[in-house]
C-alpha positions as CSV (number, residue, x, y, z in Angstrom):
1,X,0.9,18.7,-0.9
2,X,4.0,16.5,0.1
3,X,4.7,13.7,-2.3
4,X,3.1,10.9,-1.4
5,X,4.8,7.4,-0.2
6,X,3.9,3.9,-1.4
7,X,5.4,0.2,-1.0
8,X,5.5,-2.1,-3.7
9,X,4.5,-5.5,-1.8
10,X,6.7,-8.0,-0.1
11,X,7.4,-7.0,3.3
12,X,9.4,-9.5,6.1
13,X,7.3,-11.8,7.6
14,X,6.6,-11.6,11.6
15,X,8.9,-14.6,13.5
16,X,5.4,-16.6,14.4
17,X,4.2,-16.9,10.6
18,X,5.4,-20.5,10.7
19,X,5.0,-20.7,6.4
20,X,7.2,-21.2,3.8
21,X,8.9,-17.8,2.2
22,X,10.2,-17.4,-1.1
23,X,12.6,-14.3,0.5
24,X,14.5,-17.1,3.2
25,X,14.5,-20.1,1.2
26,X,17.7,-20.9,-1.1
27,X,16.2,-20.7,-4.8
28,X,17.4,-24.4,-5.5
29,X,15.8,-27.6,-6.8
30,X,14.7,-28.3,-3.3
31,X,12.4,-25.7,-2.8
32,X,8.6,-26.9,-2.2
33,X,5.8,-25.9,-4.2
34,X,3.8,-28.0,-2.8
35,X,3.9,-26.9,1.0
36,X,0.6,-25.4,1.9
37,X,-1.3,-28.1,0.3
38,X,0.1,-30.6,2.5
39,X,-1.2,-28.7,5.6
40,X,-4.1,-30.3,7.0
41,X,-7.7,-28.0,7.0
42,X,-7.4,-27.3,10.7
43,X,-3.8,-26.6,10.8
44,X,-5.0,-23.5,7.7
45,X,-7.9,-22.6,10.0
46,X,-5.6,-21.8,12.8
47,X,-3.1,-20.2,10.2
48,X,-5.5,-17.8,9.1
49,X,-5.9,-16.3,12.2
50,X,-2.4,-15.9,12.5
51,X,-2.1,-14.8,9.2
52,X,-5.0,-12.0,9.8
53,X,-2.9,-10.6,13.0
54,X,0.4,-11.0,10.7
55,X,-1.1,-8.6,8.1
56,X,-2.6,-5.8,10.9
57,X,1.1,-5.5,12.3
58,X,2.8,-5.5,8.7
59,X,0.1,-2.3,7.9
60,X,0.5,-0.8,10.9
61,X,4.6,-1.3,10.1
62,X,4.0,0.9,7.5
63,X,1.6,3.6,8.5
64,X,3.7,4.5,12.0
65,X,7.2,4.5,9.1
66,X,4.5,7.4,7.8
67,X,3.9,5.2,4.4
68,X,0.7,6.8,2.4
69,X,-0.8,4.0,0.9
70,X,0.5,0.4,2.3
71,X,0.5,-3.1,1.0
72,X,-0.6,-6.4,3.1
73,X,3.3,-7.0,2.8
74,X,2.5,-9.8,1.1
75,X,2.5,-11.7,4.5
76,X,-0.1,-14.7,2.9
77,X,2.4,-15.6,-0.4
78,X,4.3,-18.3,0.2
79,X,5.7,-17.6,-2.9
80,X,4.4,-14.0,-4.5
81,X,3.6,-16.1,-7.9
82,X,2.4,-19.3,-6.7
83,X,0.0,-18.2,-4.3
84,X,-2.0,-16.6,-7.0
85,X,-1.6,-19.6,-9.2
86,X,-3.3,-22.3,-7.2
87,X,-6.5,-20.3,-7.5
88,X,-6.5,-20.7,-11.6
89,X,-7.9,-23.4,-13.0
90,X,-5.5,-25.2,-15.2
91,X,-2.5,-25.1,-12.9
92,X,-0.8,-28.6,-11.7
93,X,1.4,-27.8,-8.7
94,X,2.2,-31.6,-8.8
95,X,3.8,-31.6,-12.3
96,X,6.9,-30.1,-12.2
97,X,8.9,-29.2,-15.3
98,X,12.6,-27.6,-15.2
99,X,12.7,-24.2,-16.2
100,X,15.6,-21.5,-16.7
101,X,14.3,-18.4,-15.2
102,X,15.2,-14.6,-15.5
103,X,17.5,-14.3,-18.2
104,X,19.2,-17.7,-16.3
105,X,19.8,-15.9,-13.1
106,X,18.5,-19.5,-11.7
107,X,16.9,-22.3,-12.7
108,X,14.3,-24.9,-11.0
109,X,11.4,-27.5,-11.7
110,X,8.3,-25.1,-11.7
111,X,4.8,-26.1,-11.5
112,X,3.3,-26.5,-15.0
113,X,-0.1,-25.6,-16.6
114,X,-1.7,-28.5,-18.6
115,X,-5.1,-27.4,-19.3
116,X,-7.4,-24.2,-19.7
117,X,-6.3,-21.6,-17.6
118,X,-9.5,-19.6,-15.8
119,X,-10.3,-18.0,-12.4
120,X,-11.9,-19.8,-9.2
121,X,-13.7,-18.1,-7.0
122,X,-12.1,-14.8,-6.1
123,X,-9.2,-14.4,-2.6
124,X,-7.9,-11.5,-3.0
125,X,-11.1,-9.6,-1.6
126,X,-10.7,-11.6,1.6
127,X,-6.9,-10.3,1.8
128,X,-7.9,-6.9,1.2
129,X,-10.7,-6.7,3.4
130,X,-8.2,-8.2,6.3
131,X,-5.4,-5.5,5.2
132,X,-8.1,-2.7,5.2
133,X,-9.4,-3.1,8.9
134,X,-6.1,-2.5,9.9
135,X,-6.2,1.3,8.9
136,X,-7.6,4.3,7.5
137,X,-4.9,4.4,4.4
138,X,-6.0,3.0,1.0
139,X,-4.2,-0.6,0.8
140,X,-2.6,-1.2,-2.8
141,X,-3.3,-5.4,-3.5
142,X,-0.5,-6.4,-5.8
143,X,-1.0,-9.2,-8.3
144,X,2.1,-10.9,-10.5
145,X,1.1,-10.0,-14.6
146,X,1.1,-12.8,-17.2
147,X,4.2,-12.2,-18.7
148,X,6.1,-12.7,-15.0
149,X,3.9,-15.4,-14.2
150,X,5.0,-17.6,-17.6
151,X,8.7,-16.8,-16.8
152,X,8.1,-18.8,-13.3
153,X,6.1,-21.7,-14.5
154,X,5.9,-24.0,-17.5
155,X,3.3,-24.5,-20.4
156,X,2.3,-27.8,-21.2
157,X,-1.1,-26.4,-23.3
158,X,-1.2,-23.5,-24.7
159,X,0.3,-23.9,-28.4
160,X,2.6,-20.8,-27.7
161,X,3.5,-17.9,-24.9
162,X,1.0,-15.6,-26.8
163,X,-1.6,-17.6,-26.3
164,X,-0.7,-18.7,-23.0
165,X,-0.5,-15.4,-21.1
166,X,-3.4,-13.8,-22.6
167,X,-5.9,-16.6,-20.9
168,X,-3.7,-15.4,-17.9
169,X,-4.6,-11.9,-18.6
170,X,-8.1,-12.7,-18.8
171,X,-8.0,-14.9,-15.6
172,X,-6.2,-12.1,-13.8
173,X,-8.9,-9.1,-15.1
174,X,-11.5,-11.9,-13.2
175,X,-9.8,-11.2,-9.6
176,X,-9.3,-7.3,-10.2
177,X,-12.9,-6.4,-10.6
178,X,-13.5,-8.7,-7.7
179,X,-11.1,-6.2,-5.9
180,X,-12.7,-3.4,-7.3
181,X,-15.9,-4.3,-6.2
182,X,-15.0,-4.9,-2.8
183,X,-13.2,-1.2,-2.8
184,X,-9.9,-1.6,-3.4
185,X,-8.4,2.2,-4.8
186,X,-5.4,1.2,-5.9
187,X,-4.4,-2.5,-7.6
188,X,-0.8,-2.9,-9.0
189,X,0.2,-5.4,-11.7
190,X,4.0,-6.3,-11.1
191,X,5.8,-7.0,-14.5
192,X,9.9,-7.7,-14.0
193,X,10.0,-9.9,-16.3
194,X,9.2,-7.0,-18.7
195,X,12.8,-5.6,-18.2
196,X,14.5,-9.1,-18.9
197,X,12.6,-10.0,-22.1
198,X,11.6,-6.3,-23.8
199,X,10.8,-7.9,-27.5
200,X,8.3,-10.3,-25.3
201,X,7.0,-7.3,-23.5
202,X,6.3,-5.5,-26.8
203,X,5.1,-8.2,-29.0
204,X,2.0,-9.2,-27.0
205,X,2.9,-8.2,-22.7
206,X,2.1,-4.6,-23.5
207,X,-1.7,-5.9,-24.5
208,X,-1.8,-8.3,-21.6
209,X,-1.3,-5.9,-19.5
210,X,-4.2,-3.5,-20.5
211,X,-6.3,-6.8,-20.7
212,X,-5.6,-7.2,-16.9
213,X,-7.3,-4.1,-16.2
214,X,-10.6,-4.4,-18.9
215,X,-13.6,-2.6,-17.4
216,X,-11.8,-1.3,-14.2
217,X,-13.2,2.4,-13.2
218,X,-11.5,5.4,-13.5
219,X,-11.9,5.8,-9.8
220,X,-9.4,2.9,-9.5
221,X,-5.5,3.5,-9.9
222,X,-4.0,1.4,-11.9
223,X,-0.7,0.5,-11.1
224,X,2.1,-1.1,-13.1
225,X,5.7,-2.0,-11.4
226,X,8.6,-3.1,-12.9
227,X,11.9,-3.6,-11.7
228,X,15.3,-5.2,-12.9
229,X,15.4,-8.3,-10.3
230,X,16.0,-9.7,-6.8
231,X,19.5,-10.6,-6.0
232,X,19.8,-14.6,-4.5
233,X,20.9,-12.9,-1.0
234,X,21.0,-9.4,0.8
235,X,24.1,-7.4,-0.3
236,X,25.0,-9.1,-3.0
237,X,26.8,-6.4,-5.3
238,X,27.1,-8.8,-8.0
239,X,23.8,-9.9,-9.0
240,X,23.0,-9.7,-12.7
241,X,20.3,-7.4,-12.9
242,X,18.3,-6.7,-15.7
243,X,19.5,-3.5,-18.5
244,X,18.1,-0.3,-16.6
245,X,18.5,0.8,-20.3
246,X,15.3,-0.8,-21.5
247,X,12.8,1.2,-19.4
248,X,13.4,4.4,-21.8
249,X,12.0,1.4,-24.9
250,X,9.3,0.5,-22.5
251,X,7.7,3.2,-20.2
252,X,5.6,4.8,-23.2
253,X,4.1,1.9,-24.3
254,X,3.0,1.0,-20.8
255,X,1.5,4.2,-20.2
256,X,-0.4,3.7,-23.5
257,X,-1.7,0.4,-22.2
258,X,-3.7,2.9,-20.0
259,X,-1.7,2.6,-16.6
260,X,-2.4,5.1,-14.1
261,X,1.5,5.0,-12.0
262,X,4.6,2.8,-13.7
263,X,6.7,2.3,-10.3
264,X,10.5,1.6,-11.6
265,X,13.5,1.4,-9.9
266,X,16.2,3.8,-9.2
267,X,18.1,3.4,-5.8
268,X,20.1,0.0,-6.4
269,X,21.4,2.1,-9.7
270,X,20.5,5.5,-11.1
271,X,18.5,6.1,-13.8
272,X,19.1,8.7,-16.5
273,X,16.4,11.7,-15.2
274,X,15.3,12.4,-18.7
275,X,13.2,8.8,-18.6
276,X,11.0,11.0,-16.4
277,X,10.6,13.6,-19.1
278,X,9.1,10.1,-21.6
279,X,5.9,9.7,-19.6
280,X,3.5,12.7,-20.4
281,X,0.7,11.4,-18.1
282,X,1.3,8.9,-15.8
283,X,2.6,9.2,-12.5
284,X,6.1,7.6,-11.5
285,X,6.2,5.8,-8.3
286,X,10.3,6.1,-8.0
287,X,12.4,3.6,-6.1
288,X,14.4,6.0,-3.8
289,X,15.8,3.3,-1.3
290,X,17.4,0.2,-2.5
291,X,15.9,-3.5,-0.9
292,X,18.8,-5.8,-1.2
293,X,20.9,-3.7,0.8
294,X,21.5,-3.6,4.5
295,X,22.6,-0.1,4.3
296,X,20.0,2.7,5.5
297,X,19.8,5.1,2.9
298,X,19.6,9.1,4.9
299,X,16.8,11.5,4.6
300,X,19.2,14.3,2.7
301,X,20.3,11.4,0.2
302,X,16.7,10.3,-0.5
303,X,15.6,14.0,-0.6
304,X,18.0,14.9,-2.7
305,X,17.6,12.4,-5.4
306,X,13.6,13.0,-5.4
307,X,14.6,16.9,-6.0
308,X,16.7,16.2,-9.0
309,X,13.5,13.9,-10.2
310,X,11.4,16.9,-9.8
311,X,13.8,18.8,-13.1
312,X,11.9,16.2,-15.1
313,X,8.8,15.8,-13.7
314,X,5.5,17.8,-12.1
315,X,5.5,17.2,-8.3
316,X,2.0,16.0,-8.8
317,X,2.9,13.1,-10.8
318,X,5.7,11.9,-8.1
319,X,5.2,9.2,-5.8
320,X,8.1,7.4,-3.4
321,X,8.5,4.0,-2.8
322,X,11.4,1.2,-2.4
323,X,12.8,0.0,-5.6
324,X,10.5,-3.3,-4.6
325,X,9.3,-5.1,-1.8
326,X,11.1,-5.6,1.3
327,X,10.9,-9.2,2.1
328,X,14.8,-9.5,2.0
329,X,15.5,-6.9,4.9
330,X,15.4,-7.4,8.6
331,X,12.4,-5.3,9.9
332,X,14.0,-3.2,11.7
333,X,15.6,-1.9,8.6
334,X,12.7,-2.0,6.5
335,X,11.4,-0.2,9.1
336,X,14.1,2.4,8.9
337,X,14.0,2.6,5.4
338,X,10.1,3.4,5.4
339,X,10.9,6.3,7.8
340,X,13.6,8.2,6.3
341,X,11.7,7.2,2.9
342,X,8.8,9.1,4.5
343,X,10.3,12.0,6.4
344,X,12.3,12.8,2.7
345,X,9.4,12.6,0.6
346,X,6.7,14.6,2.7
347,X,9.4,17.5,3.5
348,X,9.5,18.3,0.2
């Protein structure tokens, strides 16, 4: 069997999607939370049809780059953490407190929870569903964990973070058995902010997570991704990322919260190998091609990096993937990037 290729979510949106997008706005104070609620109901209705078409080309992106199991691209989210919060209750998009976000790689006024946080009526089914028709491959349905999703927004309830994200968690297991039961395979939990705040990530985001995933089947894969940050623009060398250090104090205790596949990165900077040899069970979806740079990565450089990889890990338990999602890239070089990612990985 070759090893098998994945995407992590984001993916650049088609010209025609005429909606806001967290990847080509500036992250500055002027950036509009409020957007899509200020569209009027037929203006969405027409959207969503364009939206629908969006997500079929964004699959079918991915399966001609040869990519075994595709996102949506994420071509709905306005904002990959917003989105999903205007379908919990307890969220006020309209009350907006300053936050300093990412280890104070940037700082805005976020949206703010001031009451009970709990599920509406399940959407991600509906986006699945959508991204499903479009092929034959399992789509993998992303969803921002607790612990990112604090880190983005602001608490004006809850009488601490512990107590905060694990409502989240709970709110978040809601709309993952609503994927499973409309046959979603694989569902991924994306945790960055694990890699900027480890003590947080141990105290209580290790529990969170498993919370998000309460009574999901074994016939599910469970996927966790974490990465060390988006730069503000495309080759920018200079961007404080998050320690790479941390994921040797962090991938055990993820793969005991029961995860099925931690997906790190490993192209924008190398990892030490022997991280591999520290998860005894779990498969590693590895970032082999970088996202915030223009630069195509070859097949022989991606090839060889997933061949040293395979000195510390069984071939079965290898997956390939982009550090993160693609949103930043032109799509012609996403769509570059996908093949060569592709033609590496199922050579070997």
């Amino acid at each position: 069997m070759p090893i098998l290729t994945t995407t992590i979510g984001a993916y650049p949106k088609p010209s025609y999607v005429n909606l806001p997008d967290w990847f080509s706005a500036e992250r500055t104070n002027d950036y509009d939370f409020q957007s899509l609620n200020k569209i009027d109901p037929e203006e969405l209705q027409a959207l969503e049809a364009v939206l629908d078409k969006a997500t079929h080309e964004v699959v079918q992106d991915q399966v001609e780059a040869g990519i075994d199991i595709p996102t949506d691209g994420e071509v709905r989210r306005e904002s990959y953490i917003h989105y999903h919060c205007r379908q919990l209750n307890g969220y006020n998009p309209a009350k907006l407190t300053e936050r300093v976000m990412r280890s104070g790689s940037w700082i805005a006024p976020v949206p703010t929870f001031d009451g009970p946080i709990s599920a509406k009526a399940p959407f991600l089914p509906s986006d699945f569903a959508v991204a499903q028709a479009a092929t034959d491959r399992p789509i993998k349905v992303t969803i921002p964990g607790p612990l990112t999703i604090s880190d983005s927004t602001a608490n004006a309830y809850y009488p601490d973070d512990k107590a905060w994200c694990a409502d989240m968690a709970a709110a978040l297991n809601a709309e993952v058995l609503a994927l499973v039961d409309a046959g979603c395979k694989y569902i991924q939990i994306d945790e960055p902010v694990f890699a900027r705040y480890p003590e947080r990530a141990l105290d209580y985001g290790m529990e969170n997570l498993a919370r998000c995933f309460v009574n999901v089947p074994d016939s599910v894969t469970k996927v966790m991704h974490m990465c060390c940050g988006y730069p503000d623009v495309l080759d920018n060398e200079d961007y404080a990322k998050a320690d790479r250090s941390v994921y040797f104090d962090l991938v055990k205790g993820i793969e005991d919260a029961g995860i099925d596949a931690i997906s790190i990165e490993d192209a924008h900077r190398h990892n030490d190998l022997r991280l591999l040899e520290k998860i005894e069970k779990a498969t590693v979806i590895l970032g082999v091609v970088a996202i915030a740079r223009s630069r195509v990565e070859p097949v022989e450089e991606i090839q060889s990096r997933l061949q040293q990889a395979l000195n510390h890990i069984d071939k079965g338990r290898l997956m390939a993937a982009p550090d993160c999602g693609l949103g930043m890239l032109p799509r012609e070089i996403a769509i570059a990037k996908m093949r060569n990612l592709s033609a590496a990985a199922h050579a070997l």
